[in-house]
Every structure is written in structure tokens, then in C-alpha cells.
C-alpha positions as CSV (number, residue, x, y, z in Angstrom):
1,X,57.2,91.8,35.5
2,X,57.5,95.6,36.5
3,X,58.3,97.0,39.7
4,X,56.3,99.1,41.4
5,X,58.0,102.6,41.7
6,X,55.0,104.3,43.3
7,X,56.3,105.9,46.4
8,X,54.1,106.8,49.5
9,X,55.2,109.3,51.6
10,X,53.7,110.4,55.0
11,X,54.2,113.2,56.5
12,X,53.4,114.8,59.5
13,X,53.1,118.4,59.0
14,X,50.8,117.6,55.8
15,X,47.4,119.4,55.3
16,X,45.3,116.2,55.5
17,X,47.4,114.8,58.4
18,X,46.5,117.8,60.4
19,X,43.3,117.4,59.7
20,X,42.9,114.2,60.2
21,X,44.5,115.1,63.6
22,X,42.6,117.9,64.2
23,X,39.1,115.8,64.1
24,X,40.5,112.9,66.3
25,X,41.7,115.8,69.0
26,X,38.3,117.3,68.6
27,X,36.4,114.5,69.2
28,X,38.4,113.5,72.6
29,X,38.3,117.2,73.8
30,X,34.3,117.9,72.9
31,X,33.3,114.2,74.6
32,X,35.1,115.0,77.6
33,X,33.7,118.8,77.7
34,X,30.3,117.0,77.3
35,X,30.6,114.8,79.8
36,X,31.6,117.6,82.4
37,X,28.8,120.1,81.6
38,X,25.7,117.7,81.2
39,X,24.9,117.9,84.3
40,X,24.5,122.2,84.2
41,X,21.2,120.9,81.8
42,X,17.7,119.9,83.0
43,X,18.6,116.1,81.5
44,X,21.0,115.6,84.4
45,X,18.2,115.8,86.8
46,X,14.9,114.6,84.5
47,X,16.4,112.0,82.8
48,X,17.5,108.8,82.2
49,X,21.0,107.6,82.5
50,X,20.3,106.0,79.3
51,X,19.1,109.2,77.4
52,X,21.7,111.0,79.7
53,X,24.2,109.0,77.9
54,X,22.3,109.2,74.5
55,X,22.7,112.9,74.8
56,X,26.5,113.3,75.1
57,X,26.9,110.9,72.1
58,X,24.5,112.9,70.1
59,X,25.9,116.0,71.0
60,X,30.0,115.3,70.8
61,X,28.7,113.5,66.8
62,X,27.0,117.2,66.4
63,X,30.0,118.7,67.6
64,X,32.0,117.1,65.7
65,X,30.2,118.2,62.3
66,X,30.3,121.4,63.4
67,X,34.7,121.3,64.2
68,X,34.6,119.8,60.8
69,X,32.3,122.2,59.0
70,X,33.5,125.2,60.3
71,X,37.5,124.2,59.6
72,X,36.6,123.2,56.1
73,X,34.5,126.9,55.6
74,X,37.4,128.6,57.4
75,X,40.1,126.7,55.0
76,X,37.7,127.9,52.3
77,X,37.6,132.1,53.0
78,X,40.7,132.0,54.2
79,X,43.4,129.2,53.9
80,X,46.2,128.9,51.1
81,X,47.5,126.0,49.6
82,X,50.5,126.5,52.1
83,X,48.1,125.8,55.2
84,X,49.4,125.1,57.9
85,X,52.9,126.3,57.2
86,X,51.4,129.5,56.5
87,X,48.1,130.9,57.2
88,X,47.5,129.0,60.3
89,X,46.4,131.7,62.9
90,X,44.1,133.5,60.3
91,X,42.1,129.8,60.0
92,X,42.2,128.9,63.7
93,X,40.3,132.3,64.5
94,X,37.9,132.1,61.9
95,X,37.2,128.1,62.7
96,X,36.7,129.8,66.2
97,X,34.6,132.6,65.4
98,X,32.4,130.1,63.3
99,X,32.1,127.5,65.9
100,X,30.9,130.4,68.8
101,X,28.4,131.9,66.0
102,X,26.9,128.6,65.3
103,X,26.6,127.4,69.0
104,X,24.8,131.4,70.1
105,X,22.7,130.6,67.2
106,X,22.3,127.0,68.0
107,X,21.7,127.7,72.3
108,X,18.9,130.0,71.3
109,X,17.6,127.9,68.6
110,X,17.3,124.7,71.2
111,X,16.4,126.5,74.0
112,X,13.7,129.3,73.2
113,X,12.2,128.4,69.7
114,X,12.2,124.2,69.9
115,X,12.8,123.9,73.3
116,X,14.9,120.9,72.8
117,X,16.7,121.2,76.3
118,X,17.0,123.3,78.9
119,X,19.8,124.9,81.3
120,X,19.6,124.4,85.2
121,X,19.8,127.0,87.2
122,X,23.9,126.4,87.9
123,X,24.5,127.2,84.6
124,X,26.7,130.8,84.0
125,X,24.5,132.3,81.8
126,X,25.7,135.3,79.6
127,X,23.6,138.1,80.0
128,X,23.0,140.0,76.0
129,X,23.2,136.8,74.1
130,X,21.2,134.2,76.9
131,X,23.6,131.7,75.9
132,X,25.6,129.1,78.7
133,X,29.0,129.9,79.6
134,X,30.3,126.3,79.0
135,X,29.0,125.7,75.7
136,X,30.6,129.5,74.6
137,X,33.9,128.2,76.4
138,X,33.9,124.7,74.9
139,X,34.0,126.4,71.4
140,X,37.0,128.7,72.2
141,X,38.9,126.4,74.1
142,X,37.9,122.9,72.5
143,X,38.8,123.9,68.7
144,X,41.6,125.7,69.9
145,X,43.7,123.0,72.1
146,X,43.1,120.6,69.4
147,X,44.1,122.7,66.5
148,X,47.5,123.7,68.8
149,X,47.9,119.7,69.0
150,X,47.0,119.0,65.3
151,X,49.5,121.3,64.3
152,X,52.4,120.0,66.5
153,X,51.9,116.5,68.0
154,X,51.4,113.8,65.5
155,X,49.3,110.8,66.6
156,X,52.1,107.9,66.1
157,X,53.9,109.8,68.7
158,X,51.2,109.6,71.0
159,X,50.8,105.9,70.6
160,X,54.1,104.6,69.2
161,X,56.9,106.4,72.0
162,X,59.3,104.4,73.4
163,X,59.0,101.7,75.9
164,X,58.8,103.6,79.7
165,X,58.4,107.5,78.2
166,X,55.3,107.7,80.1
């Protein structure tokens, strides 16, 4: 009988922890951003609650391929095998730069070639690029906060503090 001398080791500040971070921050930020700016879309008014709520779970999944496509094309051009330690800022603004490309691209797509949905008339438009406000914001601030978070705040000590630190 041989012992088993494989060691596992966790840590927090690893790349794949942060990453794994990253997503789960993501998704909470981009389903709560969806849930506040439906109602600046047609949907709110025309639809369903059922396709109402359809939409924000089809939207934050899409959002979510696109936090984790651009991060991984961002880790690609840019990153080192030293990321996050080192080369952290240089990824976060690419990942950021990506994620407002796609969604001008994506906004104009939707909304003037396949008319897939449509903005209310509350909705901040930005003149130039004819793209909503809140979907430009949600992809500076969203990626941002949870890349700050991933970075610094592991989940166990989210959900394992002590007794009575909230």
C-alpha cells in the first residue's frame, strides 16, 4: 500500500481562481444590469412577462459568453503567464474595449439589420454610434467591478466569514 503524496493546493490569487471568480461576479452583475434596463426596450411594454423574463435569461447567458470570450481574447493578445500579478490593467482595458466593440456592433446588428428588439423612447441614446446608453455602461462598468472583485475578494470569503460579520 502506497500513500498518496499528491498535494492539492488552492489558491486564491491563482489565474483559474480569478477566473473562475470573474465569471460568477459577471453573471450576478450583468443579471442584475438586465433586470434594471429591460424595461428602457419595447418588450417591457409588448410583451409577456413570460418572454419578459425569457429575455433577461437569454441575454445575461449571451452576456456571459461574451465576459468570457472577450477575457479569454484579451488573456490571449495581451496577458503573461504572470496574469494577474502582473499585466492585469493592460487585460482589464482590452476585456473592456472588446466587450463595448462587440455590444456597438451587436445594438446595431439587433436593432437596424434583424430587428430583434427595439429601444423605447426613455432610452439615452448615443448620438454617432445609435447605440443605448445602458447597454455601453453595462459593458464598462459590469466587466470592470467584477474583474476589481475577481482580483481581490475570493468567493469562500463571501460565503464562509465568520458567524455575525454581516
Amino acid at each position: 500500500m502506497t500513500a498518496n503524496t499528491e498535494t492539492f493546493e488552492t489558491s486564491d490569487t491563482g489565474w483559474l481562481s480569478v477566473i473562475r471568480r470573474y465569471i460568477v461576479y459577471a453573471a450576478v452583475g450583468h443579471l442584475i444590469w438586465e433586470m434594471a434596463h429591460i424595461p428602457l426596450y419595447t418588450i417591457w411594454v409588448e410583451g409577456t412577462w413570460g418572454e419578459i423574463a425569457f429575455a433577461v435569461v437569454h441575454c445575461t447567458g449571451g452576456d456571459l459568453l461574451i465576459t468570457m470570450s472577450t477575457l479569454l481574447l484579451a488573456l490571449f493578445l495581451v496577458g503573461g503567464q504572470a496574469w494577474p500579478s502582473e499585466r492585469a490593467r493592460r487585460v482589464l482595458l482590452l476585456t473592456v474595449a472588446l466587450g463595448v466593440s462587440y455590444t456597438i456592433f451587436s445594438e446595431w446588428l439587433n436593432i437596424v439589420i434583424r430587428a430583434a428588439w427595439a429601444y423605447r423612447d426613455i432610452m439615452p441614446v448615443v448620438p454617432v454610434i445609435d447605440a443605448g446608453l445602458t447597454p455601453l455602461l453595462q459593458w464598462i462598468i459590469v466587466p470592470t467591478l467584477a474583474y476589481w472583485a475577481a482580483t481581490r475578494v475570493p468567493l469562500r470569503k463571501l460565503f464562509r466569514g465568520k458567524r455575525g460579520s454581516w
